[in-house]
C-alpha positions as a printed NumPy array, in Angstrom:
array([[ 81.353, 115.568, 113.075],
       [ 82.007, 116.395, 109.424],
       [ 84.924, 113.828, 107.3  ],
       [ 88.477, 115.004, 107.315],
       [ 90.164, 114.42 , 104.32 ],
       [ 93.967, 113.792, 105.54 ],
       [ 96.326, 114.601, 102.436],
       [100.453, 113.134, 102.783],
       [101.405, 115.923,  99.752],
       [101.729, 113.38 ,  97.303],
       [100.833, 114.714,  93.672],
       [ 98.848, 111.599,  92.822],
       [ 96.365, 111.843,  95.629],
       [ 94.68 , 114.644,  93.547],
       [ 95.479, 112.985,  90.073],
       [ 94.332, 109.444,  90.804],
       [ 91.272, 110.989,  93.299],
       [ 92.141, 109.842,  96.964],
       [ 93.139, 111.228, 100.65 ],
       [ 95.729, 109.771, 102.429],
       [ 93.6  , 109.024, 105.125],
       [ 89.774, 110.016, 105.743],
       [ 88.659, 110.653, 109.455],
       [ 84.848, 110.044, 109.802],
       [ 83.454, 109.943, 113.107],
       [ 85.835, 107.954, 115.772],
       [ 87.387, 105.996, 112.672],
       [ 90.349, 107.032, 110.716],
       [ 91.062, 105.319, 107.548],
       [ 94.612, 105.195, 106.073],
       [ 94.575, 104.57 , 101.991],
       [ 97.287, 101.824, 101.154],
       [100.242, 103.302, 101.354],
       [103.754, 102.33 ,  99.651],
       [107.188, 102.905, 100.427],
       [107.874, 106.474,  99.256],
       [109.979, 108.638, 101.137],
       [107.277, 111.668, 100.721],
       [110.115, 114.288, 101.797],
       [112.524, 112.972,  99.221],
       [109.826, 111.365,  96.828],
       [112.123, 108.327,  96.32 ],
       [111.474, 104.957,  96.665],
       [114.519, 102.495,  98.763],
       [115.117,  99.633,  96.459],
       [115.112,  97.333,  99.77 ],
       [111.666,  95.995, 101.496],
       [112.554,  96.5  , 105.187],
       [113.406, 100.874, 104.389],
       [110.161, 100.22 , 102.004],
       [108.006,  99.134, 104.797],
       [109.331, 101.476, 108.007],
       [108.596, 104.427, 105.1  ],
       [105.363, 103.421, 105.197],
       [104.563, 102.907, 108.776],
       [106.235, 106.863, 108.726],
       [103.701, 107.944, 106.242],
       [101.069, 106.337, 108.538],
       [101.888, 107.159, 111.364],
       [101.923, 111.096, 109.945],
       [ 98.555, 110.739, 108.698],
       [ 97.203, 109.68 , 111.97 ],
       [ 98.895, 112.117, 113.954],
       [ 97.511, 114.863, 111.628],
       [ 93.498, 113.438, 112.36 ],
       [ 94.128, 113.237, 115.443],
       [ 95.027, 109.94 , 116.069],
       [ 97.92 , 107.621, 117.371],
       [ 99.328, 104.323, 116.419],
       [ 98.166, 102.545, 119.276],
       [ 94.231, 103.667, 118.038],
       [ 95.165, 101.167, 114.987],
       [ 92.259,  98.262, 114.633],
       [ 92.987,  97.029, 111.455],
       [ 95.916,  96.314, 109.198],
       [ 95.849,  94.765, 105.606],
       [ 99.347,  93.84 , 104.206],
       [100.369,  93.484, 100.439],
       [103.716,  91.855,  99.458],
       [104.624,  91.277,  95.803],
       [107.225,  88.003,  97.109],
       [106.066,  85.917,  99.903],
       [109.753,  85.939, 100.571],
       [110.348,  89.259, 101.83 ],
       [107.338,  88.471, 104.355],
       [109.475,  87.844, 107.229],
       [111.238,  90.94 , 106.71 ],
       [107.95 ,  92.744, 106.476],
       [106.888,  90.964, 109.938],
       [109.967,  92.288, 111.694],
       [108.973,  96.059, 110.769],
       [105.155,  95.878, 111.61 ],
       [106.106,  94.135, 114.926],
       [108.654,  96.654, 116.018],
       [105.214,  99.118, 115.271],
       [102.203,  97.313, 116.202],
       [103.419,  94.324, 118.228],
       [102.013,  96.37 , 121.759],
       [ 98.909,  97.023, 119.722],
       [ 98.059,  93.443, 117.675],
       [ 95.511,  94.87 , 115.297],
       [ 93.335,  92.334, 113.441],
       [ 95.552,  91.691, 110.581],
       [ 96.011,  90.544, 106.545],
       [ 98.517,  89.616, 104.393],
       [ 98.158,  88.949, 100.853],
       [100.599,  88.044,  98.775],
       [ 99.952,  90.073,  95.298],
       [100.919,  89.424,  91.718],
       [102.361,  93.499,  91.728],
       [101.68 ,  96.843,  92.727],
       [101.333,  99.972,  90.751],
       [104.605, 100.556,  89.795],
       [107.51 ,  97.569,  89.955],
       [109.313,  99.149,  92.828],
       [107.315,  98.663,  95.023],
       [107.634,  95.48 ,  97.481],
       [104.978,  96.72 , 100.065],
       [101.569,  98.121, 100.734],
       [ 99.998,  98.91 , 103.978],
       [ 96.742, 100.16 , 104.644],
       [ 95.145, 100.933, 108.041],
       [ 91.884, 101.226, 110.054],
       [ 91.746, 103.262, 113.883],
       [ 89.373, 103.867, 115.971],
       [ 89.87 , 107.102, 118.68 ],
       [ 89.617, 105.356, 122.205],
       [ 87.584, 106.737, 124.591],
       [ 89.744, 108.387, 127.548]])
């Protein structure tokens, strides 16, 4: 099987050098992902609409390799305030509490640009049927 580059039609995945997501074999893997509204290309100033954006994004990129949510294995959180965490938790529970991938959070002095609160990146493996 040859890789799948997986592109959301953001402008910087071709400036700064990246996919999306990159499907290799069973495995999918989803690049970090902010809260961008990729239709709109704005950014909600709020960390809950910032994190369901980006389980949207992901769950797009998956769908477009191939994959579904529930093929998730792996998630790796980013927060820029450990107090928005439990807001954070309520969104990736409402999205991966049936699944209950192995899981990270990190709590991170920033992200790329100051507006954004959240970063997600995922790992999925295709299950056999």
């Amino acid at each position: 099987m040859t890789r799948q580059l997986i592109s959301s039609g953001s402008p910087f995945e071709k400036l700064a050098g990246y996919s999306r997501a990159v499907v290799d074999g069973d495995f999918c893997f989803v690049a970090g992902t902010t809260g961008y509204d990729y239709t709109t290309m704005i950014m909600p100033t709020d960390v809950t609409a910032q994190t369901y954006n980006c389980f949207k994004t992901i769950r797009s990129a998956l769908e477009e390799a191939g994959f579904a949510m529930a093929d998730i294995i792996r998630a790796t959180y980013y927060i820029t305030n450990a107090q928005d965490a439990d807001a954070v938790f309520i969104v990736c529970g409402e999205h991966l509490g049936n699944i209950r991938p192995a899981a990270t959070l990190l709590v991170v002095a920033g992200l790329y640009r100051p507006e954004m609160k959240v970063e997600i990146e995922v790992t999925a493996k295709r299950r056999s049927h």
